[in-house]
C-alpha positions as CSV (number, residue, x, y, z in Angstrom):
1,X,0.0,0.0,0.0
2,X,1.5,3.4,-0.7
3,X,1.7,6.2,1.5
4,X,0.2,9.2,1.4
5,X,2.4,11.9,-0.6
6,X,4.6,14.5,2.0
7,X,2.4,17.8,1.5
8,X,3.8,21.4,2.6
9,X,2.2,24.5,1.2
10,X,4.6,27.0,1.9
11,X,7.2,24.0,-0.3
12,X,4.8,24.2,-2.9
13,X,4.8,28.0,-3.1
14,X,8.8,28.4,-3.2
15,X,9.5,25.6,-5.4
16,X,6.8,27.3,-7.6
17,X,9.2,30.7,-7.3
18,X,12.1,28.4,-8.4
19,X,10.1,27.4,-12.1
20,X,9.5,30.9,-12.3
21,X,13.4,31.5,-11.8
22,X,14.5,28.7,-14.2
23,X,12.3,31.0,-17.0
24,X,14.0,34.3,-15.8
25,X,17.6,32.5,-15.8
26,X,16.2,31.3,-19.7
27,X,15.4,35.1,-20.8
28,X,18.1,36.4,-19.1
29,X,21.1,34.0,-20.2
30,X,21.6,32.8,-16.7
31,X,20.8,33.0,-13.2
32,X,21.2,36.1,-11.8
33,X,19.7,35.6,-7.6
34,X,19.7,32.5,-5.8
35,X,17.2,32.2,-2.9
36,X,19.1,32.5,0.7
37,X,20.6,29.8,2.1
38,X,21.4,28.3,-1.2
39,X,24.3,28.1,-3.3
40,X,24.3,27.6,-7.0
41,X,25.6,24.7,-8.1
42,X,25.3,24.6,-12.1
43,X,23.2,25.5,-14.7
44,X,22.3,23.0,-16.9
45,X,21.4,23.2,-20.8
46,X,19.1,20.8,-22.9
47,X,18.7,20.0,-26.5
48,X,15.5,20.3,-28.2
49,X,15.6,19.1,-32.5
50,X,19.3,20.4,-32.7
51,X,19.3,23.3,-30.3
52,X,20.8,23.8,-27.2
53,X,19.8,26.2,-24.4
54,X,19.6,26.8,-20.2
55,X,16.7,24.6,-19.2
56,X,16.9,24.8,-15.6
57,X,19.4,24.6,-12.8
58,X,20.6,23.2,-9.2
59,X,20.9,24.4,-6.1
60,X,22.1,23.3,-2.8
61,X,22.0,24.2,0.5
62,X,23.1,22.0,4.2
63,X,20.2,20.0,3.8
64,X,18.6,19.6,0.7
65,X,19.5,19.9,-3.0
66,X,17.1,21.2,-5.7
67,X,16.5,21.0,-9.1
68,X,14.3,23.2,-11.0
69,X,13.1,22.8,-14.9
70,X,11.6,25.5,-16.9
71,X,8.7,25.1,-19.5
72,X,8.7,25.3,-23.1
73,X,9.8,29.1,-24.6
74,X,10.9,28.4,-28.1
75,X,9.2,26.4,-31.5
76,X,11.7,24.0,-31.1
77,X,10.2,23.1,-27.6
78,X,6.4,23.3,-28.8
79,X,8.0,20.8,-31.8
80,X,8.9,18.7,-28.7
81,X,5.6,19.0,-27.0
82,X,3.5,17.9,-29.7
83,X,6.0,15.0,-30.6
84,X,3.4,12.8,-28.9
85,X,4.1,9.2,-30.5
86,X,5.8,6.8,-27.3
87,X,9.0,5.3,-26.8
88,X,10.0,2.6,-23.7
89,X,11.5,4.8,-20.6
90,X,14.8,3.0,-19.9
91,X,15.8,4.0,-16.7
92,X,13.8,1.5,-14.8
93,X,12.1,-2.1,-15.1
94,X,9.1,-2.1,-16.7
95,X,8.7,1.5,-17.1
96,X,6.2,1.7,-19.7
97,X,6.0,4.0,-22.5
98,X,6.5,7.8,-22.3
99,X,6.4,10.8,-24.4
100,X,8.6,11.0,-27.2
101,X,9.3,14.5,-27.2
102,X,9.8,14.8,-23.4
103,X,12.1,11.8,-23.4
104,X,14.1,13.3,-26.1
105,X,14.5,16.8,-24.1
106,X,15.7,14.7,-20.7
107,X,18.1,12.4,-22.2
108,X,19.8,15.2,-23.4
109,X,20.7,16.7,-20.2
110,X,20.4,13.3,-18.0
111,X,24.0,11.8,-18.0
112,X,25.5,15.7,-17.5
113,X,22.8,16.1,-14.1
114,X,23.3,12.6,-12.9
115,X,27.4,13.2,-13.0
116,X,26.9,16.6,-10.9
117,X,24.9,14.3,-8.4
118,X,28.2,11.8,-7.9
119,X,29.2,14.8,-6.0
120,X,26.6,15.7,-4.0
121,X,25.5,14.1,-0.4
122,X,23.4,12.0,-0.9
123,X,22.0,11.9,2.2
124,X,20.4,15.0,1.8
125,X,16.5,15.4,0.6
126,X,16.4,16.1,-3.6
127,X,13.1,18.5,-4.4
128,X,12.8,18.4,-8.1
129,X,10.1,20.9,-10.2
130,X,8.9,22.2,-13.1
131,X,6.2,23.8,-14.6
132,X,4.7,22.8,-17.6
133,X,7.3,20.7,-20.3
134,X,9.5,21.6,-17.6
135,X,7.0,19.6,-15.1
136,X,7.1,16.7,-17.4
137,X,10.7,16.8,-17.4
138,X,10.6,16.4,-13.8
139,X,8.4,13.6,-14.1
140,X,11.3,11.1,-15.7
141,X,13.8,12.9,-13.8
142,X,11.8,11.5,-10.3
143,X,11.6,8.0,-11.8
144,X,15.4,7.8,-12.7
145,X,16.7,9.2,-9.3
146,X,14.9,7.3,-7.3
147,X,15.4,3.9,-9.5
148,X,19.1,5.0,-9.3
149,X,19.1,5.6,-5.8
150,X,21.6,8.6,-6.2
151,X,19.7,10.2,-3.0
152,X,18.2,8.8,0.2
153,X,15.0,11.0,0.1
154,X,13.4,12.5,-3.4
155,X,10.5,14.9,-3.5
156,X,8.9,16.0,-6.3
157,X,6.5,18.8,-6.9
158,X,5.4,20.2,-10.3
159,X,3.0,22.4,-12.0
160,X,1.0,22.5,-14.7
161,X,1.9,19.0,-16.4
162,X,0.8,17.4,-18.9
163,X,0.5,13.7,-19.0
164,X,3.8,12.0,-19.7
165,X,3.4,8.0,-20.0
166,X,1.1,5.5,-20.1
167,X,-0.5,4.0,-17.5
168,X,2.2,1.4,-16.8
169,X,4.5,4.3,-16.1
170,X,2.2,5.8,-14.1
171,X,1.9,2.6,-11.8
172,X,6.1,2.4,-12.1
173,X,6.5,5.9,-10.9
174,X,4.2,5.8,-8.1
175,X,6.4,2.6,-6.6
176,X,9.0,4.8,-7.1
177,X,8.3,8.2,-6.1
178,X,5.3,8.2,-3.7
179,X,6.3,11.6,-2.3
180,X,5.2,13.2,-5.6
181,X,2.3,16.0,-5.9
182,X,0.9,17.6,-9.0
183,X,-0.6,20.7,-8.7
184,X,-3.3,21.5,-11.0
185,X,-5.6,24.0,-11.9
186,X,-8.6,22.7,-13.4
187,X,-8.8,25.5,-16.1
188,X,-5.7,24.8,-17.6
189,X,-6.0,22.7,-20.7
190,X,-2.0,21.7,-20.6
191,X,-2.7,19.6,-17.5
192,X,-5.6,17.7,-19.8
193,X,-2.9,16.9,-22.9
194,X,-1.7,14.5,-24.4
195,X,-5.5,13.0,-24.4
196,X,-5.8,9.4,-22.7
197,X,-5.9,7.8,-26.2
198,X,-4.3,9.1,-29.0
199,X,-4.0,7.9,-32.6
200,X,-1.2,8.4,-35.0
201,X,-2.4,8.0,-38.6
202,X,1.4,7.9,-39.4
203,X,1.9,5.3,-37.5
204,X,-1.2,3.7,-37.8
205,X,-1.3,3.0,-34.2
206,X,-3.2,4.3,-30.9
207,X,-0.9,5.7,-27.8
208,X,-2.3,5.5,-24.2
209,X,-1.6,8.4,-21.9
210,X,-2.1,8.3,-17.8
211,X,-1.3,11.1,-15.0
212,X,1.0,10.2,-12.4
213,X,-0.1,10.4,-8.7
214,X,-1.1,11.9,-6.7
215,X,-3.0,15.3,-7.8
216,X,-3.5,18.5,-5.9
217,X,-6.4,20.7,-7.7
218,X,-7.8,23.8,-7.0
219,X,-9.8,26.0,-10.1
220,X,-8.8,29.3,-10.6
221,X,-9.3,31.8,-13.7
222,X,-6.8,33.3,-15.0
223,X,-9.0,35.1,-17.5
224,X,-8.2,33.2,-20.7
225,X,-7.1,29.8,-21.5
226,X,-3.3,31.0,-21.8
227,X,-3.5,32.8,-18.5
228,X,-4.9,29.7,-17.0
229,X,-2.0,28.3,-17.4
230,X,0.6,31.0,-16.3
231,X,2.7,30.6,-12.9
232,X,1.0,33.6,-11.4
233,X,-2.7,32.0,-11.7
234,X,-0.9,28.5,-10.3
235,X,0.6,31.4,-7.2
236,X,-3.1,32.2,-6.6
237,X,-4.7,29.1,-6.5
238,X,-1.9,27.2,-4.1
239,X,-2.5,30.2,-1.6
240,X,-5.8,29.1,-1.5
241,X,-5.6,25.6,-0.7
242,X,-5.8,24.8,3.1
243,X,-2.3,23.9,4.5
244,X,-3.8,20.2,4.8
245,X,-4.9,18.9,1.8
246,X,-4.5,15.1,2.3
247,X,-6.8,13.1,5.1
């Protein structure tokens, strides 16, 4: 039987400040704060159809490490996002079948994140985020730490994601990462995509899409289906969720 996710609202809202700080570190060519009590460790950089750009960044402090993704902000990443066909995740047994396009954008930064973790104590607690592409990223991140075992506690919290896998990666990754929330707002039609079936008329076949536990919802609007989706409206609606959300 799994246990019930670790919830902290006051985590959610500054892990939420860190997606927004892995898009400010994207538009501005790097980081240029770090919250206190944190040191930078690295940026990191990704590769979306040929091109390479900052995607996100860790940061450590004496007791926890975190890693924050940012969403899509170029064509090349909304080429990624509607690359919906499947491929097997590799990272663990039976991990199912997962996004093509999101697959594609992790293994292009995996072996260069994993390598900073050798480094790292791993006795300390690994929050991992994203928002949007950047939440799905964070998705097969979770799965491959904890299969990997690189750190004794791993906590992910994302925002806005889509669906990533199918549901035997769903059922994989919630063996593997039960300490995993996704915060949702009901409005927002990226949390609702890729739908649960899918057909490729390329490929003349039909893909199966699942959300990963557990989910934290709340319905805010942000007053059009873009702005339903931007980190603000996700800032308003986690303020108003109670600071228990799980019985």
């Amino acid at each position: 039987m799994f246990r019930t996710p670790y919830y902290n609202k006051s985590l959610a809202l500054f892990l939420l400040n860190m997606c927004e700080l892995a898009y400010v570190q994207y538009q501005q060519n790097g980081l240029v704060s770090v919250p206190e009590g944190f040191t930078l460790v690295t940026e990191f950089q990704a590769t979306t159809y040929g091109r390479t750009g900052l995607f996100g960044f860790i940061l450590e402090s004496e007791e926890s490490v975190i890693v924050a993704f940012r969403g899509t902000q170029s064509d090349v990443d909304w080429m990624a996002d509607a690359d919906y066909s499947q491929s097997y995740y590799p990272y663990t047994v039976n991990g199912g079948l997962v996004h093509n396009g999101f697959l594609s954008v992790y293994e292009s930064c995996r072996d260069f994140l994993l390598d900073v973790y050798k480094k790292l104590s791993p006795n300390k607690t690994l929050y991992i985020t994203g928002h949007s592409l950047g939440a799905a990223l964070a998705t097969l991140h979770a799965a491959d730490v904890a299969t990997n075992q690189l750190f004794r506690n791993v906590v992910m919290y994302n925002f806005a994601s889509p669906r990533v896998g199918d549901p035997t990666f769903a059922a994989r990754y919630h063996q593997l990462v039960p300490n995993s929330i996704r915060f949702v707002n009901t409005t927002d039609v990226v949390a609702k995509v890729p739908p649960i079936m899918i057909y490729g008329p390329k490929a003349k076949k039909a893909w199966y899409y699942c959300h990963v536990e557990y989910e934290v919802s709340f319905t805010v609007q942000g007053g059009s289906l873009k702005a339903n989706h931007f980190l603000d409206t996700y800032k308003r609606g986690i303020k108003k969720l109670s600071n228990s959300v799980f019985k």
